[in-house]
C-alpha positions as CSV (number, residue, x, y, z in Angstrom):
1,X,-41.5,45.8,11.4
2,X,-45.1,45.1,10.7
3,X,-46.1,46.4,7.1
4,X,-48.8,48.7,7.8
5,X,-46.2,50.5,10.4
6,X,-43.7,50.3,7.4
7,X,-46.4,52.3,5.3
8,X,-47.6,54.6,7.6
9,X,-43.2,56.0,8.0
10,X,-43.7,56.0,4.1
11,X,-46.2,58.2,4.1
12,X,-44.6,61.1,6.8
13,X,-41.6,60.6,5.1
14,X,-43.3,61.5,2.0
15,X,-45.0,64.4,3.3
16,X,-41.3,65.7,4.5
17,X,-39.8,65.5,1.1
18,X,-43.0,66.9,-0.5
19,X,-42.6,69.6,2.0
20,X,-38.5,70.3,1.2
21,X,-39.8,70.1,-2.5
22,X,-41.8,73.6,-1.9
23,X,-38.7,75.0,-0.1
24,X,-36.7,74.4,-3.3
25,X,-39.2,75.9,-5.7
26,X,-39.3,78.9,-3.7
27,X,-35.3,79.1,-3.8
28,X,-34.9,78.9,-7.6
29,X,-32.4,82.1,-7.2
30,X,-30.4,80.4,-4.7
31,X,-29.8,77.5,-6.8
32,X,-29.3,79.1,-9.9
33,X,-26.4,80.7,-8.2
34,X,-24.8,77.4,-7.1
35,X,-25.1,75.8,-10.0
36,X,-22.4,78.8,-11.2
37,X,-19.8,78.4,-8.9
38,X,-20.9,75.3,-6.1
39,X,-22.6,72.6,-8.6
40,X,-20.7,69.7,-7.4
41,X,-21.0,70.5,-3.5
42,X,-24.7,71.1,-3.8
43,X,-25.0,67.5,-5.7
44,X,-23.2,65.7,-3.3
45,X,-24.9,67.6,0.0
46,X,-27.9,66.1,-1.7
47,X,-26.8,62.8,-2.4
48,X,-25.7,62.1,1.2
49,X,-28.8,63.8,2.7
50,X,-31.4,62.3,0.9
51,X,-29.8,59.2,-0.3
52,X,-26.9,57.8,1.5
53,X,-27.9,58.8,5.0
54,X,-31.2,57.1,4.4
55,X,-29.8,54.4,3.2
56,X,-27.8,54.1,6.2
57,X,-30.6,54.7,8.6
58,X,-32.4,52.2,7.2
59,X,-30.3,49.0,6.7
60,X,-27.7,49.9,9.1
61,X,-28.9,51.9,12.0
62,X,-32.3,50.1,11.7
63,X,-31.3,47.0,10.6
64,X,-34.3,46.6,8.0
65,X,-34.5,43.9,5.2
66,X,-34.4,45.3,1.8
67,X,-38.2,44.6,0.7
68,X,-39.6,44.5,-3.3
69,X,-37.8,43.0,-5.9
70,X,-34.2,42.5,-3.9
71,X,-34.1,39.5,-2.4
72,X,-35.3,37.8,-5.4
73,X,-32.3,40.0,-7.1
74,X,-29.9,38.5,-4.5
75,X,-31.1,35.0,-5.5
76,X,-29.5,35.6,-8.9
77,X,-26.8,37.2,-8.1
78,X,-25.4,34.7,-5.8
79,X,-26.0,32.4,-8.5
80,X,-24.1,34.2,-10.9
81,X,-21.6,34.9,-8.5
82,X,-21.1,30.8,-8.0
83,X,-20.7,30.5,-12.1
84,X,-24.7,29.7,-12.8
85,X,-25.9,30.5,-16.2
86,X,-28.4,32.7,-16.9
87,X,-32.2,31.0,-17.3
88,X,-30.8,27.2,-17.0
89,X,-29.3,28.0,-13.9
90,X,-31.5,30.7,-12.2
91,X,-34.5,32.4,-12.7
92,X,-34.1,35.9,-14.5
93,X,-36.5,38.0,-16.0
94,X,-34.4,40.5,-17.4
95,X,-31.3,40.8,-20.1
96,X,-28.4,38.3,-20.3
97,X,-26.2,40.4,-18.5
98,X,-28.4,41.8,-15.6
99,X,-27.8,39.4,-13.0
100,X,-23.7,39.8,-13.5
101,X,-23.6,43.2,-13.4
102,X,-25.7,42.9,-10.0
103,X,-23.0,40.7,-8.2
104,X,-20.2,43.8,-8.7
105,X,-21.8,44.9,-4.7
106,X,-21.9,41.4,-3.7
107,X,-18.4,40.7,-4.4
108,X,-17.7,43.7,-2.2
109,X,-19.9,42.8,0.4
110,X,-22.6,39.8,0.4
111,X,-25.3,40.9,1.5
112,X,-28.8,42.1,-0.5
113,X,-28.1,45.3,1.5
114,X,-25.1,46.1,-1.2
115,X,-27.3,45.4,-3.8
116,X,-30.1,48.6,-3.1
117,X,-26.8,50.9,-2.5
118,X,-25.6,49.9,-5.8
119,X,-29.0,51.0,-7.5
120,X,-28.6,54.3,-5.4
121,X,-25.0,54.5,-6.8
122,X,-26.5,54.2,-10.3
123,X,-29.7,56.0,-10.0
124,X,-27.2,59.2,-8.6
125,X,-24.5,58.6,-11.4
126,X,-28.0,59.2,-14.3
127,X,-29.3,61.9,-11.9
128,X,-25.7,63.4,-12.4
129,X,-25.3,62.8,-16.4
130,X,-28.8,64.1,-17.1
131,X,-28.0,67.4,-14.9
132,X,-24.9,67.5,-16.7
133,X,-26.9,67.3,-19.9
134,X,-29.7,69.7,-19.3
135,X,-27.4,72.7,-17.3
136,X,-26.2,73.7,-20.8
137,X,-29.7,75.0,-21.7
138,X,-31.4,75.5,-18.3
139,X,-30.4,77.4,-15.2
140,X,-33.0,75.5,-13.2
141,X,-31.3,72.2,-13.7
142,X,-29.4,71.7,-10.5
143,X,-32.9,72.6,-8.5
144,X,-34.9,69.8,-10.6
145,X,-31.7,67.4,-9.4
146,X,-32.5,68.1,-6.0
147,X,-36.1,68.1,-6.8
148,X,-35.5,64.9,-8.4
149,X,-34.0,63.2,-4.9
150,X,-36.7,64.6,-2.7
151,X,-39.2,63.0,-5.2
152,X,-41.4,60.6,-3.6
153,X,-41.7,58.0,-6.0
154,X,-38.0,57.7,-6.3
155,X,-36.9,57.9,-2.9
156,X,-39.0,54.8,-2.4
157,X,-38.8,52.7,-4.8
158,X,-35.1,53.1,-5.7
159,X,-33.6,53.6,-1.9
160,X,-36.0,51.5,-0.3
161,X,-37.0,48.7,-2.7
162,X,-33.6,49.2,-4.9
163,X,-35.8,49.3,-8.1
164,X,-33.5,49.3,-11.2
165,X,-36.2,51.0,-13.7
166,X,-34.3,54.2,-13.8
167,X,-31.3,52.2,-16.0
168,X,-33.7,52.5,-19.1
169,X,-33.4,56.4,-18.6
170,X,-29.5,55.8,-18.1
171,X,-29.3,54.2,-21.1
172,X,-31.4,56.3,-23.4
173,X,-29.2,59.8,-22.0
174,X,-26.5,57.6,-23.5
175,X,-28.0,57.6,-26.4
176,X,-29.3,61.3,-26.6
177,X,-25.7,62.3,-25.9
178,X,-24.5,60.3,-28.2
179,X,-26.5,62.2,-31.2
180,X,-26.2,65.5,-29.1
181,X,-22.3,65.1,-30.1
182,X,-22.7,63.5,-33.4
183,X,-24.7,65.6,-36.1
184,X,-24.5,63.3,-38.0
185,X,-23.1,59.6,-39.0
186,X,-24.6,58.6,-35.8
187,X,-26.2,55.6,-36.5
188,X,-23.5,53.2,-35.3
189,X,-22.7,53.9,-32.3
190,X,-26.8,54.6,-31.6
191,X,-27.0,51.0,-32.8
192,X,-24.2,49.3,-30.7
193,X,-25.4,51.2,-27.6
194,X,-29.1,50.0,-28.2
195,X,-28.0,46.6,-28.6
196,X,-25.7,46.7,-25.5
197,X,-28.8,47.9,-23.9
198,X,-31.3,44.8,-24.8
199,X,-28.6,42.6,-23.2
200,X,-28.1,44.6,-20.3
201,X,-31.6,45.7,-18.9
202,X,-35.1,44.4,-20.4
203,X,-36.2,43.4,-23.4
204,X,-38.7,46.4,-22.6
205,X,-36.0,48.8,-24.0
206,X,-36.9,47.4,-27.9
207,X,-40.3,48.9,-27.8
208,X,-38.3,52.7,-28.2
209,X,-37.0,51.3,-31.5
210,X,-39.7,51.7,-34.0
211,X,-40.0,55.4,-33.3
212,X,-36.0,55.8,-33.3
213,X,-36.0,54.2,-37.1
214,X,-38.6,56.5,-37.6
215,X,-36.1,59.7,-37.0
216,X,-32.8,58.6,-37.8
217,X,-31.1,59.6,-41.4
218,X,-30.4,55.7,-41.9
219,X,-32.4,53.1,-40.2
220,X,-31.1,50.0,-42.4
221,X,-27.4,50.6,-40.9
222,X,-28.1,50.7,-37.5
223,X,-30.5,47.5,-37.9
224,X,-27.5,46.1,-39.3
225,X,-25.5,47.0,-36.2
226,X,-27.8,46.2,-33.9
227,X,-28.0,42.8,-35.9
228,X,-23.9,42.6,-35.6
229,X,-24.2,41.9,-31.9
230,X,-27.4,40.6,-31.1
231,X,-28.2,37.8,-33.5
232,X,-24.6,36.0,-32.4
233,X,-25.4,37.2,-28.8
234,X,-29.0,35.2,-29.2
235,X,-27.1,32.5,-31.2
236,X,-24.9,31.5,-28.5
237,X,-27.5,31.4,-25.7
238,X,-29.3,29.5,-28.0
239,X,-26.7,26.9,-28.3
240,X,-26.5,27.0,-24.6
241,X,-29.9,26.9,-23.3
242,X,-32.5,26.4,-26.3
243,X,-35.4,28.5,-26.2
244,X,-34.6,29.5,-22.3
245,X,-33.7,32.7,-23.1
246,X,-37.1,33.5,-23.7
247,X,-38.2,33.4,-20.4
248,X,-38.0,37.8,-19.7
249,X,-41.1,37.4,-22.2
250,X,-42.9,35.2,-20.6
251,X,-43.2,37.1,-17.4
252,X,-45.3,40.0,-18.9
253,X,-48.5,37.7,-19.1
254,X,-49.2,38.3,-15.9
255,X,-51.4,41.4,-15.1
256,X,-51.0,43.9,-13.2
257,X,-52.1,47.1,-12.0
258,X,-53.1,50.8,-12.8
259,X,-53.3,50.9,-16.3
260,X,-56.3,51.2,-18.9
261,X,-56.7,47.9,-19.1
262,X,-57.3,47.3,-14.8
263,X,-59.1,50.7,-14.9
264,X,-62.3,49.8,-17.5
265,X,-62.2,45.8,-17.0
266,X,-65.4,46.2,-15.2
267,X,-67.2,47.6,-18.4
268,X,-65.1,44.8,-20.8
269,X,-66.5,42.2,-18.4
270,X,-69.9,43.2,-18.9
271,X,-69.3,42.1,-22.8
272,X,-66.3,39.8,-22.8
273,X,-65.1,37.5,-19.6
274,X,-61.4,37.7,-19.7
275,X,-59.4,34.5,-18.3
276,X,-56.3,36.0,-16.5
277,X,-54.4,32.8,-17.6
278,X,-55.3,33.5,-21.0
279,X,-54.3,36.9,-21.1
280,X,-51.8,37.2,-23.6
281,X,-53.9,38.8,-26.3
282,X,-54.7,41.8,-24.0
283,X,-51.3,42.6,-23.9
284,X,-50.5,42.1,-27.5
285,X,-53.2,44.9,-28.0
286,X,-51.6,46.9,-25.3
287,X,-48.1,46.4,-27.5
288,X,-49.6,47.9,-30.2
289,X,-50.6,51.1,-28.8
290,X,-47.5,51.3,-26.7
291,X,-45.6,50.9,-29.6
292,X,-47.9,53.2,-32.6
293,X,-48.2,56.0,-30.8
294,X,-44.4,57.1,-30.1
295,X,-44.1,56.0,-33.3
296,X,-46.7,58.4,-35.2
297,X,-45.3,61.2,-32.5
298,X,-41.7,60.5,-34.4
299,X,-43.5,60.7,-37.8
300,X,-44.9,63.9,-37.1
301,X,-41.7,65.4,-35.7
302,X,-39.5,63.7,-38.2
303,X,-37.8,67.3,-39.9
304,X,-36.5,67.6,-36.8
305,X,-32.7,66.0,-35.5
306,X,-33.5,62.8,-33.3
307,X,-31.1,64.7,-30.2
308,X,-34.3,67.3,-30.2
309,X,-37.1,64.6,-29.7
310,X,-35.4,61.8,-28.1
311,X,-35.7,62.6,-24.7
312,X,-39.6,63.0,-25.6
313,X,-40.1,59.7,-27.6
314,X,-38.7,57.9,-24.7
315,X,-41.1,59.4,-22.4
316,X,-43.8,58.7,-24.7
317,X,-42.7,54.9,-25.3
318,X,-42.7,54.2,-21.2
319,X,-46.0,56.0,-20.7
320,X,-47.7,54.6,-23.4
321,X,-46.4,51.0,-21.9
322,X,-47.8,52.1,-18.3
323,X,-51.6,53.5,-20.0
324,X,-51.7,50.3,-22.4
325,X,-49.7,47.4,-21.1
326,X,-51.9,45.2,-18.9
327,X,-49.0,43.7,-17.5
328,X,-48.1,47.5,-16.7
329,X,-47.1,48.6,-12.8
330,X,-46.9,51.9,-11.0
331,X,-43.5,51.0,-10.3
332,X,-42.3,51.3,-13.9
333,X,-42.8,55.0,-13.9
334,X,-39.3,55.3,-12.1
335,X,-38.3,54.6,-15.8
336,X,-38.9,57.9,-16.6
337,X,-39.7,60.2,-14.0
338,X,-36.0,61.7,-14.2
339,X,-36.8,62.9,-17.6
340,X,-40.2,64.0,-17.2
341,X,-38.9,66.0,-14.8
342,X,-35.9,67.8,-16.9
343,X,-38.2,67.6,-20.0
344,X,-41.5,67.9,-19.5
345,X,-42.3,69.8,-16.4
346,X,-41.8,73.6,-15.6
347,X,-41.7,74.1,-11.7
348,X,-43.5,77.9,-12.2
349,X,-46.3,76.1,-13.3
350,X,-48.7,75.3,-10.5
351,X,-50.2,72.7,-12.0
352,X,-47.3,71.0,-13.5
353,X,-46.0,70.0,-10.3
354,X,-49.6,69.6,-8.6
355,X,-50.0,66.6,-11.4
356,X,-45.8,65.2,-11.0
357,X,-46.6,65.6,-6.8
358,X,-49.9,63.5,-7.3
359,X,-48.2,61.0,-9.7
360,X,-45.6,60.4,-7.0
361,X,-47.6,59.8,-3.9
362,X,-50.2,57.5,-6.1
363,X,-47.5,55.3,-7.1
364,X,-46.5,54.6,-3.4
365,X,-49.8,54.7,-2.1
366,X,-51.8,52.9,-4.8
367,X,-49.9,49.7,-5.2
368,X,-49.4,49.2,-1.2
369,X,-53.7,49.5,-0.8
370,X,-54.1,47.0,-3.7
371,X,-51.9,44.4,-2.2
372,X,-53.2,45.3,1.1
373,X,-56.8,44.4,0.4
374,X,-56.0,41.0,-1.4
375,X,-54.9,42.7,-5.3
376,X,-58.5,42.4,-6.4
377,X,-59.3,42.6,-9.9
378,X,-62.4,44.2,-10.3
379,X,-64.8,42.3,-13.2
380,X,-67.9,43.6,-11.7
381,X,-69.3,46.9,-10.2
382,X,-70.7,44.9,-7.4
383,X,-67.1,44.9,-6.0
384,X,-67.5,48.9,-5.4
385,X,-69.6,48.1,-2.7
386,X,-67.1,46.9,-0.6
387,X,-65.7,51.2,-0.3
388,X,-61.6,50.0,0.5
389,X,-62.3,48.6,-3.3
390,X,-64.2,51.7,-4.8
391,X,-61.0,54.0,-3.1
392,X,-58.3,51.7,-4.7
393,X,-60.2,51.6,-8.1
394,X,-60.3,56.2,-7.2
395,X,-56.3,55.4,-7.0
396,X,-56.2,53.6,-9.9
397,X,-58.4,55.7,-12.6
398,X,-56.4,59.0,-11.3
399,X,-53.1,57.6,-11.6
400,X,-53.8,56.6,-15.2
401,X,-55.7,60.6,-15.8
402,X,-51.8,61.4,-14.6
403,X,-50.4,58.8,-17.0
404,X,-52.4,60.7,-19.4
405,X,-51.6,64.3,-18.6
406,X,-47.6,63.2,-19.2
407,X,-48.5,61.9,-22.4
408,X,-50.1,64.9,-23.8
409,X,-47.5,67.2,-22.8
410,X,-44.7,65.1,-24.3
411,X,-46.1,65.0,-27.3
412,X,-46.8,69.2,-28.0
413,X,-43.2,68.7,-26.5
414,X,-42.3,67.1,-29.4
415,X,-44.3,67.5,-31.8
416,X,-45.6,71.2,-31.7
417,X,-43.0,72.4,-29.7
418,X,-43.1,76.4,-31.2
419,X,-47.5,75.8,-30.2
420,X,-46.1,75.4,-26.5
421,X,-43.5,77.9,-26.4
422,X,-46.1,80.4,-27.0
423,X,-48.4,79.4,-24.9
């Protein structure tokens, strides 16, 4: 199927999910009723609705090939399947582990098609623990689930392109939970569970540690934990592979697209040229910003327990990574889209969900037009002349405005959280 047909389905199937998001806003009694007495039949109506069924009409019915980042996710794990090791044997720009975990579906049935229904598995089973999570405070939770399916941004990039962004969520609800249950003494298990993380998903994950040492009661302990399992972890892929196991870093050199950085270029080119091959100071800046401000957010919050701010510092971190990193992509906002959702917006509010429905179609739309009309990177405003550049760049400066909006809202979420409750 030709790619501009593929987009144009995108976009009615969008506007049918943004429509069946309206119907459940206006039902808020009706679900706060099931979640009562029918919580698990509603979930799983939803799940094969607007996930499984999909999925089926898609790659079975239609016969499509999984697009994005899943063939190249077959690649490795067919490799890892036939015994290869990790970055001597195949490619891999993620943790240690990733690739193996991915060949469970293969083993079951080899075929990249396996693969995108194992994300949906996953993505469901983290859609599931976070309602879990958040039902114990909110009535609204089991709506913002279904919300949550009928989401744009998700149903795309995790049903269609099998995205695996969401696991960063997954693993940081771990986390919360963990310190939800654990007043205190809780630095352990935080530790192991970050740790099991870095080797799991992206070495992304690390930037949520400064602010987490920030808030916990003792930060040298779970260092040390932390240290228990990765420095013989790195140890041993040293001895097998040298300096190999460096190569998730070196894929973030290459930039990408919206972020602050693509957004103002043309009025840093008018000072600086910038050699996209010799990029990797722009994202060291990036780093630090991604990483200082979740950080001061912790500082300023730090009399409170790390299970009332986590869910907020995480936000903050992946944000902050999508505004700053040049390497950033709309795609990453999968990452945490489930927990802005639970955490930071409040359905009565039209505006709230006027900014999360424009966030959502921008990060389907905007990343298909810049492909589409050659990924141009804009280091002059001559190149607004041509208008199917000025309307991508449009794309591009109000997706990071949305970026923006999040960020501000997380942080009186966290750190004046009495300010908003009165407001």
């Amino acid at each position: 199927m030709p790619i501009l047909t593929v987009f144009y389905i995108k976009l009615i199937i969008n506007l049918g999910l943004t429509l069946g998001i309206f119907w459940v806003i206006i039902r808020s009694d009706l679900f706060s009723k099931w979640q009562q007495d029918k919580e698990k039949s509603i979930f799983a109506i939803a799940f094969v609705l607007l996930r499984l069924i999909p999925w089926i009409a898609i790659f079975l019915i239609a016969n499509e090939e999984p697009r994005g980042d899943i063939p190249f996710f077959f690649y490795k794990a067919e490799a890892a399947k036939a015994g290869g090791f990790v970055y001597r044997d195949f490619w891999s720009y993620h943790a240690p582990l990733y690739a193996y975990i991915i060949t469970i579906p293969i083993w079951i049935w080899h075929n990249a098609r396996a693969i995108v229904l194992f994300m949906v598995v996953m993505e469901s089973a983290i859609l599931w623990l976070t309602y879990q999570t958040y039902k114990v405070k909110s009535s609204r939770a089991l709506q913002l689930a279904v919300i949550y399916l009928m989401l744009p941004a998700g149903f795309m990039y995790i049903l269609v392109d099998g995205q695996e962004e969401v696991w960063f969520w997954g693993a940081a609800l771990l986390i919360w939970r963990y310190t939800i249950k654990h007043k205190d003494n809780y630095e352990i298990g935080i530790g192991l569970l970050f740790a099991l993380t870095l080797l799991t998903i992206k070495v992304t994950f690390i930037f949520l540690l400064p602010a987490i040492l920030v808030v916990v009661k003792k930060p040298v302990k779970m260092l040390l934990v932390m240290a228990a399992v990765g420095i013989p972890a790195v140890g041993f892929l040293y001895w097998q592979i040298g300096d190999l196991f460096l190569m998730p870093i070196r894929h973030t050199e290459q930039l990408m697209t919206p972020n602050l950085f693509s957004t103002s270029r043309p009025f840093v080119e008018l000072f600086i040229h910038i050699n996209e091959k010799k990029s990797t100071m722009i994202n060291w800046i990036g780093l630090l910003f991604t990483v200082f401000i979740p950080t001061y957010m912790a500082f300023k919050a730090r009399h409170r327990h790390i299970s009332e701010i986590l869910p907020g510092i995480f936000i903050a971190v992946f944000v902050c990574m999508m505004i700053f990193q040049a390497s950033a992509m709309g795609a990453y906002l999968i990452a945490y889209l489930m927990a802005v959702l639970f955490d930071i917006i409040d359905i009565r509010k039209t505006w709230h969900m006027a900014v999360l429905l424009v966030l959502n179609w921008l990060t389907v739309v905007q990343p298909f037009v810049w492909v589409y009309i050659g990924q141009p990177s804009y280091t002059t405003f001559s190149m607004f002349g041509n208008l199917s550049n000025l309307f991508e760049y449009i794309l591009q400066i109000l997706n990071v405005l949305c970026y923006v909006w999040v960020l501000r809202q997380t942080y009186q979420n966290v750190v004046n959280p009495n300010k908003l409750a009165t407001a």
